[in-house]
C-alpha positions in Angstrom: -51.5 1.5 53.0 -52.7 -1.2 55.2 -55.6 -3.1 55.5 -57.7 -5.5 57.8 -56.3 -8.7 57.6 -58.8 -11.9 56.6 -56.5 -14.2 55.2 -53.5 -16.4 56.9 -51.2 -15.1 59.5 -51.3 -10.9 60.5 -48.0 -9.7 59.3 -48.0 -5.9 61.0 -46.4 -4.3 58.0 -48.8 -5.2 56.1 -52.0 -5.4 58.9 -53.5 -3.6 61.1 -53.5 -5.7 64.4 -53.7 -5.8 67.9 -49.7 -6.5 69.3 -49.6 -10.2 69.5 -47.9 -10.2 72.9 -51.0 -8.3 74.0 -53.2 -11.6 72.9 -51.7 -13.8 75.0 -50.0 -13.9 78.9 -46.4 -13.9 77.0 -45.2 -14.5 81.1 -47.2 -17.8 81.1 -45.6 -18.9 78.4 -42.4 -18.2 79.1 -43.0 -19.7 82.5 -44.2 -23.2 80.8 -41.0 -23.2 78.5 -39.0 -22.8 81.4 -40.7 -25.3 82.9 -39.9 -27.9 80.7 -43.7 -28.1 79.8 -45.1 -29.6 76.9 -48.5 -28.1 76.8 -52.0 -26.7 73.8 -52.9 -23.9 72.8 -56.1 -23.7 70.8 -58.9 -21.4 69.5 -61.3 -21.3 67.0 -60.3 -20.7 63.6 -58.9 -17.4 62.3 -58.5 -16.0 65.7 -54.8 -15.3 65.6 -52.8 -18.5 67.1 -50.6 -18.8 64.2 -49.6 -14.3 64.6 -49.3 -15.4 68.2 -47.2 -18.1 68.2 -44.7 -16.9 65.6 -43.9 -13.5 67.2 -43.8 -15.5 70.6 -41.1 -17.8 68.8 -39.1 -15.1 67.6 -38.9 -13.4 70.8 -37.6 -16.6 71.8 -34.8 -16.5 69.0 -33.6 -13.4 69.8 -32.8 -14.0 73.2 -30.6 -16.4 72.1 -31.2 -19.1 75.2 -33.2 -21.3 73.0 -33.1 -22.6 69.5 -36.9 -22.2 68.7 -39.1 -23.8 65.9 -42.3 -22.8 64.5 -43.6 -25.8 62.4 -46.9 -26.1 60.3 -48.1 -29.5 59.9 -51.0 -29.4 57.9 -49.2 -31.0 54.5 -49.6 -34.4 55.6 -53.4 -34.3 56.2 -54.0 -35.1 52.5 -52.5 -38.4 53.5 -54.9 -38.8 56.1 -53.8 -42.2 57.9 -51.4 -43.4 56.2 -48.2 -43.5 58.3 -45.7 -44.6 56.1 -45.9 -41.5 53.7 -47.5 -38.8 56.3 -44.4 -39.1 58.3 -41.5 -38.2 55.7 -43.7 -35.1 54.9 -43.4 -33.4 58.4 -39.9 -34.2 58.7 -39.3 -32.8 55.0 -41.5 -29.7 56.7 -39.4 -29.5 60.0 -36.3 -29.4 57.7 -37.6 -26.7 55.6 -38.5 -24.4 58.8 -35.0 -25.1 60.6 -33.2 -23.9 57.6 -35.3 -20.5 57.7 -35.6 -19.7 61.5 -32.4 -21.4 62.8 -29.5 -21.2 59.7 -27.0 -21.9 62.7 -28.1 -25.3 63.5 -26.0 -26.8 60.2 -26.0 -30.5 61.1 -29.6 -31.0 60.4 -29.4 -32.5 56.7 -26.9 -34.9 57.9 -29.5 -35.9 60.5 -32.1 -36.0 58.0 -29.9 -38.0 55.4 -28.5 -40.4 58.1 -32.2 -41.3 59.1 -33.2 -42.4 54.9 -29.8 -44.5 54.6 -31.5 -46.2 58.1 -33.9 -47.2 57.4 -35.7 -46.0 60.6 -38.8 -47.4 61.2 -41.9 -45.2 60.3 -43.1 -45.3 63.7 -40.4 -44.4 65.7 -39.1 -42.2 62.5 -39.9 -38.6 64.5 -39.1 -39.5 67.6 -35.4 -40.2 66.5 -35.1 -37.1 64.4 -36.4 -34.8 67.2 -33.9 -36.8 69.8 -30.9 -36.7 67.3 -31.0 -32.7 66.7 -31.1 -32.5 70.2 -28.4 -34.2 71.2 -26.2 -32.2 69.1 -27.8 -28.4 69.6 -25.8 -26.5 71.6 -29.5 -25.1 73.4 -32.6 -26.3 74.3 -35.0 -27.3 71.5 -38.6 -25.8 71.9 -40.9 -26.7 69.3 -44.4 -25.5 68.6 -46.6 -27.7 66.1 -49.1 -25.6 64.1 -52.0 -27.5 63.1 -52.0 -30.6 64.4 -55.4 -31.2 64.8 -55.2 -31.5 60.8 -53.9 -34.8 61.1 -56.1 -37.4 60.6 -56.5 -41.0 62.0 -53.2 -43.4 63.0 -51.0 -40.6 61.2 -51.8 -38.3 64.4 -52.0 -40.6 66.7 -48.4 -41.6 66.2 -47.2 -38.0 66.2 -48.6 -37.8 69.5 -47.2 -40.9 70.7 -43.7 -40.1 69.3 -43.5 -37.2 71.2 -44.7 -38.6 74.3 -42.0 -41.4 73.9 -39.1 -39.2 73.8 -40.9 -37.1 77.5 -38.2 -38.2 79.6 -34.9 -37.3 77.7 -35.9 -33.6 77.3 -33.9 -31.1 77.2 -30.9 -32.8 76.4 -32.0 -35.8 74.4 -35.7 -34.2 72.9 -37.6 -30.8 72.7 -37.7 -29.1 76.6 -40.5 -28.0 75.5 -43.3 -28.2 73.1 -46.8 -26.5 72.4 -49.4 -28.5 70.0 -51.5 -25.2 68.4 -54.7 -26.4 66.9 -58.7 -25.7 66.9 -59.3 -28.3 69.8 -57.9 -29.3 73.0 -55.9 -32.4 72.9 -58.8 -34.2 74.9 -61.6 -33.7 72.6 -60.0 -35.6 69.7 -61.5 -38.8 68.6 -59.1 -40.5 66.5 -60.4 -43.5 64.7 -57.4 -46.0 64.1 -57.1 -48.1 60.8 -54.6 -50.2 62.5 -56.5 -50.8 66.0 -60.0 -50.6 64.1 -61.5 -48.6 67.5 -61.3 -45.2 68.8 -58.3 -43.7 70.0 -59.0 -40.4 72.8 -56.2 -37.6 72.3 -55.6 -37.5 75.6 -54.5 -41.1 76.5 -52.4 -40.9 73.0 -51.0 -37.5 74.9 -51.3 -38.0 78.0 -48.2 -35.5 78.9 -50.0 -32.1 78.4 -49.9 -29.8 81.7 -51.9 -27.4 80.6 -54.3 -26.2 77.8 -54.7 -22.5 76.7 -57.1 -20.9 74.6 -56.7 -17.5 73.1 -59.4 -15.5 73.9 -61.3 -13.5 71.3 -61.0 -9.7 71.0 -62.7 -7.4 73.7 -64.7 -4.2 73.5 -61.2 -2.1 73.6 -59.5 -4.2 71.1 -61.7 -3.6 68.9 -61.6 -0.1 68.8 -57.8 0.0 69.2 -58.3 -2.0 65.6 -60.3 0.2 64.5 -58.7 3.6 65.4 -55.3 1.9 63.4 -57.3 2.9 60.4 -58.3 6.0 61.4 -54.5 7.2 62.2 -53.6 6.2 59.2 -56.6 7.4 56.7 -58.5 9.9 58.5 -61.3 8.3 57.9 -63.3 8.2 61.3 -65.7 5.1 63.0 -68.7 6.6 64.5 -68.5 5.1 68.4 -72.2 3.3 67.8 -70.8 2.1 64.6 -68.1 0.1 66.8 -70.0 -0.9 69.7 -72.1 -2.4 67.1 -69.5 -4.0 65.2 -68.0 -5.5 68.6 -71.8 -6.3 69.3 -72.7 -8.7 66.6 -68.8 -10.2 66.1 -68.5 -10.5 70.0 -65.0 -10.0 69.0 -64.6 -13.2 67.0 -61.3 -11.5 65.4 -62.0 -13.0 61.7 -65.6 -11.3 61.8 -64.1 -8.1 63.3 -61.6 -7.4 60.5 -64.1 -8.5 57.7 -66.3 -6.0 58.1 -64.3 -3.6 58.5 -62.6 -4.6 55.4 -65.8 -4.6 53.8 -67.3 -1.4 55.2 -63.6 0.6 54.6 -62.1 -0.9 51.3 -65.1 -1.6 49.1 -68.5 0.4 50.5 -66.8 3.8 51.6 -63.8 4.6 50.4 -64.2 8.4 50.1 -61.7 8.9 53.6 -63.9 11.9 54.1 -66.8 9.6 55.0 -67.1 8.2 58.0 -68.0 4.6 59.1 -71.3 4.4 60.8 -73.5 1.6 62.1 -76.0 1.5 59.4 -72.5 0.8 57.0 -71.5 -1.8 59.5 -74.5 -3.0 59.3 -74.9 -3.6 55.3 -71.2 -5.2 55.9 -72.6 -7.7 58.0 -75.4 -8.8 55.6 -72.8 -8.6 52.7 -70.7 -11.0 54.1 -73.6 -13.3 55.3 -74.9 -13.4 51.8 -71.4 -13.9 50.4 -70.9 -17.2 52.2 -66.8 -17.0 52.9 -65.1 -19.7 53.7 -65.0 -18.7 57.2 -68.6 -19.3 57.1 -68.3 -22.6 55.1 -65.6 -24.3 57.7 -68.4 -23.6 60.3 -71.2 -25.1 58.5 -69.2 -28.2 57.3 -68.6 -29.1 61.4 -72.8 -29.0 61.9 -72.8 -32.2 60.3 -70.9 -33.6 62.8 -73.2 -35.6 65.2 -71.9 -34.6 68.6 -72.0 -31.0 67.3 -75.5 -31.7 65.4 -77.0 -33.0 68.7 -76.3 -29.5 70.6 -77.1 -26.9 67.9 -80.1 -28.5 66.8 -81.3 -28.2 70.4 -80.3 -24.7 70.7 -81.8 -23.5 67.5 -84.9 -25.0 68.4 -85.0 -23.4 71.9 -85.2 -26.3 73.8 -87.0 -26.3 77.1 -86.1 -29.9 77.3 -83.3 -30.7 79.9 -80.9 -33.2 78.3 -77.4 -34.5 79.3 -75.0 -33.6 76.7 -71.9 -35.4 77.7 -69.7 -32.0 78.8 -66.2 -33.7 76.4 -68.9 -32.5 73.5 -70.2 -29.1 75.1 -66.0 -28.3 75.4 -65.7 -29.3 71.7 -68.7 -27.0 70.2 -66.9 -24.1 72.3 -63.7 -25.2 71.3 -65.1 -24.6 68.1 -66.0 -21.3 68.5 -69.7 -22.3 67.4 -71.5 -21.7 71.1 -70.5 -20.0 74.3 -72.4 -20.0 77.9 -74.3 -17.2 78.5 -74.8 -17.6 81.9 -76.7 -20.7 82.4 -77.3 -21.0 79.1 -75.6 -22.1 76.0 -75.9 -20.0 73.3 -74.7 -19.5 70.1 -71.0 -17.6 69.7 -72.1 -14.4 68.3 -75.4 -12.7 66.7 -73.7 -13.2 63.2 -73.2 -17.3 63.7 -76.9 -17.1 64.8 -78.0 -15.7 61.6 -75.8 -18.0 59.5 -76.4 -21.5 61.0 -80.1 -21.5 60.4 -79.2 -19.7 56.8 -77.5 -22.0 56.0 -78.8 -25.0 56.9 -82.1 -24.1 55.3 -80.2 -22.3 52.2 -81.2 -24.7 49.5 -84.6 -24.7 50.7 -85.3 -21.0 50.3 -84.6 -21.3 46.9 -87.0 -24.4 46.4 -90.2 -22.9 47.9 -92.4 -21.3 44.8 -92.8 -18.0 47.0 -92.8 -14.6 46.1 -92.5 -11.7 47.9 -94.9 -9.4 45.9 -98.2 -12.4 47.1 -98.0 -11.0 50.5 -97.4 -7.5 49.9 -100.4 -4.5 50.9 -100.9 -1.5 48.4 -98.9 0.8 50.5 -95.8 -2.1 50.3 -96.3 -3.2 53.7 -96.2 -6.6 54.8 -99.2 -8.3 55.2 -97.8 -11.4 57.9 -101.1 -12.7 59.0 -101.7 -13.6 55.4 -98.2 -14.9 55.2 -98.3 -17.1 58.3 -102.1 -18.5 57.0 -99.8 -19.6 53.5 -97.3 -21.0 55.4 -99.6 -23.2 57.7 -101.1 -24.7 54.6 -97.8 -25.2 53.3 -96.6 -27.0 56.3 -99.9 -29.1 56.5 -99.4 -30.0 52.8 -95.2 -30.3 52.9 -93.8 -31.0 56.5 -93.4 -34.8 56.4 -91.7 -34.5 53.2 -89.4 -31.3 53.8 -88.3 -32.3 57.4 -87.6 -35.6 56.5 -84.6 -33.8 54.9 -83.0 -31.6 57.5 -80.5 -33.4 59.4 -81.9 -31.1 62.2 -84.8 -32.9 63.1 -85.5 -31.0 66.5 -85.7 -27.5 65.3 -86.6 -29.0 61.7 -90.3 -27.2 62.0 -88.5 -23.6 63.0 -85.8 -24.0 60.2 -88.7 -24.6 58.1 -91.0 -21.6 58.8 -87.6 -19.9 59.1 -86.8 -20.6 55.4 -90.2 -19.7 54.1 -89.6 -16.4 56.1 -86.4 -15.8 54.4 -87.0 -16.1 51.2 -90.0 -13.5 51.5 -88.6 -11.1 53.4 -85.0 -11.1 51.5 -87.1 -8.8 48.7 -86.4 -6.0 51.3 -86.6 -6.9 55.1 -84.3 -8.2 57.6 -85.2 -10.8 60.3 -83.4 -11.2 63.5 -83.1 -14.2 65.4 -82.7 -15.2 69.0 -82.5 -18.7 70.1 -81.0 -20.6 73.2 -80.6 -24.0 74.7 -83.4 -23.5 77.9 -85.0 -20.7 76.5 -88.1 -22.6 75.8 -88.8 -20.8 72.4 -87.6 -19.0 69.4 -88.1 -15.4 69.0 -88.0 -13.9 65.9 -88.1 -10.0 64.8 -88.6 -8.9 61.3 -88.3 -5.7 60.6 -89.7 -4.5 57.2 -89.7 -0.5 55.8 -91.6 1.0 59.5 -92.9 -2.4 60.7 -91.8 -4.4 63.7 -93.0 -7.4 63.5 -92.3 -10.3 66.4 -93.0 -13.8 65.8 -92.5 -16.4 68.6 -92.1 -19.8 68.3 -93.1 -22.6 70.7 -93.4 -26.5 70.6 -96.9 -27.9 72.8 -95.6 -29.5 75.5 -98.8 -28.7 77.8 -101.8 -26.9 78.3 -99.4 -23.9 79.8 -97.8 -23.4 76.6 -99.8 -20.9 75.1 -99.7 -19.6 78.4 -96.3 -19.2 78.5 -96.1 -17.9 74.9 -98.3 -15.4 74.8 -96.5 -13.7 78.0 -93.2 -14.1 76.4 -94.7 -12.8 73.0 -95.6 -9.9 75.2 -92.3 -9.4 77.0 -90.3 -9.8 73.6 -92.7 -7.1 71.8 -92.2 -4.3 74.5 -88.7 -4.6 74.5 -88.0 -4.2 70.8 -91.4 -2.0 70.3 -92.6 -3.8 68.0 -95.8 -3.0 66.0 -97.1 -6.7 65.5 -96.7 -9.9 67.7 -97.7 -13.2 66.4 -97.8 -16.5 68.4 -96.7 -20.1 66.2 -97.4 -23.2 68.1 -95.7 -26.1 66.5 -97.6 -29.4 67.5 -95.5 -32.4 67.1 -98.2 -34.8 68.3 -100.0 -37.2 66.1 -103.3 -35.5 66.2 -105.3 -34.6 62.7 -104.6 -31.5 61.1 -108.1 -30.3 61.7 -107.3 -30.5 65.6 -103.2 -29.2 65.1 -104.5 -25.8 63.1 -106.1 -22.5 64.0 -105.8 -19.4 64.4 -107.1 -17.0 66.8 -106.5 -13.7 68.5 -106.0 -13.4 72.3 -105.7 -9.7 74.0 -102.8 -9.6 76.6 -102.8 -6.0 78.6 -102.8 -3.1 75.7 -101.7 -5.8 73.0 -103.2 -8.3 71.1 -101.2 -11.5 69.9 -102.4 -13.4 66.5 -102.3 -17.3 67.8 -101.4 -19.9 64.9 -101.4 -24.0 65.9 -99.7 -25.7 62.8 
């Protein structure tokens, strides 16, 4: 039986998967090969470049014009800059992959032997590998290099300047072609060299590259093309809500696509009889969240980053504020798959990502703040939030200096904050949805608990306007998710006293009536 694929490379015996030549423009590729280009292609992580690339190469293969090698250089990253071993390792890894894809080319060892007895220096050591073999292949080399944005410091910046140096002899003296397949573009490296003690940009160390593609994610019909695979095969049947959710919340991010569906199909329901509806799809998606995969963990690890700190933390606070982010660094967070424009806007990749960030950057804080779920419960279990948001204004009074002071995040460090204290409430048996955006001028919470629908904006002062502002986009955010309760928190970042910063008061706005809080 197959399954949905979340590990590695799709292998479509194994898989369901969308046809790698329907991922890609297989024509443009074949077009820059032909071409004599050397040329990226990147995406975010587990999106499918490495299925892509392979079946593209051993289309390649079999039309026998070109002698075509798929190589993965990710083994010498342990040795981060150092040259002199990093080096040996990829040739010992382009060896390896010759002798599996092309057994015909049979002089490679000599090569590879003749090079050790040489004693070639380390940095012209691939560069005369790369222009030996092709001298002596009968066709064309084309060479795509998996991973090379793994490489770290002067050990990829001499990759990159090896295979510009040999540019000129292609095809018959070096590669006619070769694609570098990683996360970024070329141009948003920053490669700090040992050697050079300054910073090295990818694209004056690579300055050959005609053109950069990135793999898109999955669209609306992809997804249910995925999807239906299963159903063909099993029976068992997704309810059209429960994947127009699923494509909803993923945005197609491929990873996200195939782990809930692994989720929902191999470990919630697996009577075949059953079929998969939203509500599942929606359990899958918590599971996961709360499971923290890896895929999660690579994310989170690159928001410490500063150039990628500096945008989210503006996002996730919903700043009004325009700023100049230098546009190298907006390219890399989308690169990253972490944000995407929404119109003007920049936004956040995908509803899941914008659960997880603030998760997760506030996860060891929801487990530190002595609150219980149970204090702020009614008699009929209902949740009683204006007594919740009273406790939390006395707990920021008493604990914001010394809890911010920790979040790296110090821009949206008072949301993250009131978002953590939310969080570890409402996970006794709520959900809270989030919707932040860089421009938006405020965060706008829903949580939704057993028949309530609670919304909860959030707003820095900037002006007398602001609770102005607020309390029509309270308004506006309560009719269109018909909500039962609307509350209004105004974060004020001045230095007045407490005793000026806090209240609470209630303001009527048409048929509704808001619950104001200053902390």
């Amino acid at each position: 039986m197959k399954f949905f694929n979340i590990a590695g490379p799709v292998n479509p015996e194994d898989h369901y998967c969308i046809p790698p030549e329907q991922r890609i423009n297989e024509q443009e590729l074949y077009l820059l090969v032909e071409q004599k280009k050397y040329f990226v292609l990147h995406a975010p992580r587990q999106t499918g470049k490495t299925t892509t690339v392979l079946s593209f190469a051993n289309t390649l293969n079999k039309e026998s014009k070109y002698a075509t090698l798929y190589v993965n250089v990710e083994a010498a990253q342990a040795l981060r800059g150092d040259v002199e071993k990093a080096l040996p390792v990829i040739l010992q890894e382009i060896l390896t992959r010759v002798k599996e894809q092309l057994p015909t080319q049979l002089k490679i060892s000599k090569i590879f032997e003749d090079l050790k007895k040489e004693f070639i220096p380390t940095g012209n050591l691939l560069a005369t590998f790369l222009s030996r073999w092709c001298a002596q292949s009968i066709k064309p080399i084309v060479l795509f290099i998996d991973e090379i944005d793994s490489l770290v410091g002067d050990t990829l910046i001499s990759v990159l300047r090896q295979i510009r140096s040999g540019y000129d002899k292609r095809p018959q003296n070096f590669p006619q072609s070769v694609c570098l397949i990683g996360v970024r573009d070329v141009r948003d490296y920053r490669i700090w060299s040992d050697e050079k003690q300054s910073m090295i940009l990818g694209g004056s160390a690579f300055n050959i590259k005609t053109k950069s593609l990135r793999m898109k994610d999955f669209s609306s019909e992809e997804v249910k093309q995925l999807y239906l695979q299963h159903t063909a095969q099993t029976g068992q049947k997704f309810n059209e809500k429960a994947i127009d959710y699923a494509f909803e919340i993923t945005q197609g991010q491929p990873w996200l696509v195939n782990a809930l569906a692994q989720e929902a199909c191999f470990e919630m329901v697996t009577d075949r009889t059953k079929p998969i509806t939203k509500d599942i799809i929606d359990r899958a998606k918590e599971i996961l969240i709360m499971r923290r995969d890896t895929h999660f963990d690579v994310l989170i690890d690159r928001l410490q980053e500063p150039r990628v700190r500096n945008i989210i933390d503006n996002i996730i606070n919903g700043s009004v504020v325009a700023k100049s982010f230098p546009i190298d660094d907006i390219s890399y967070v989308i690169d990253l798959g972490l944000v995407k424009h929404k119109g003007k806007d920049l936004v956040i990749a995908n509803p899941i990502y914008q659960e997880v960030l603030p998760r997760e950057l506030t996860y060891s804080t929801q487990y530190t703040i002595a609150q219980e779920t149970i204090w702020y419960q009614n008699v009929d279990k209902s949740l009683n939030m204006p007594k919740l948001l009273k406790a939390f204004t006395q707990f920021y009074r008493e604990n914001s200096t010394a809890w911010l002071e920790q979040f790296a995040y110090k821009e949206a460090g008072p949301h993250l904050l009131l978002m953590a204290f939310l969080q570890r409430i409402i996970n006794g048996g709520g959900k809270i949805h989030r919707e932040y955006a860089l421009g938006l001028g405020r965060v706008d919470l829903l949580v939704e608990w057993i028949k309530q629908r609670i919304v909860i904006e959030l707003k820095v002062r900037r002006d007398r306007k602001t609770i102005i502002e607020g309390l029509r986009q309270t308004v506006k955010y309560m009719d269109t998710s018909n909500a039962t309760e609307g509350h209004l928190v105004i974060f004020d970042r001045s230095k007045k006293p407490w005793s000026k910063k806090i209240f609470c008061k209630k303001k009527k706005v048409g048929r509704r009536t808001i619950t104001v809080w200053g902390v």
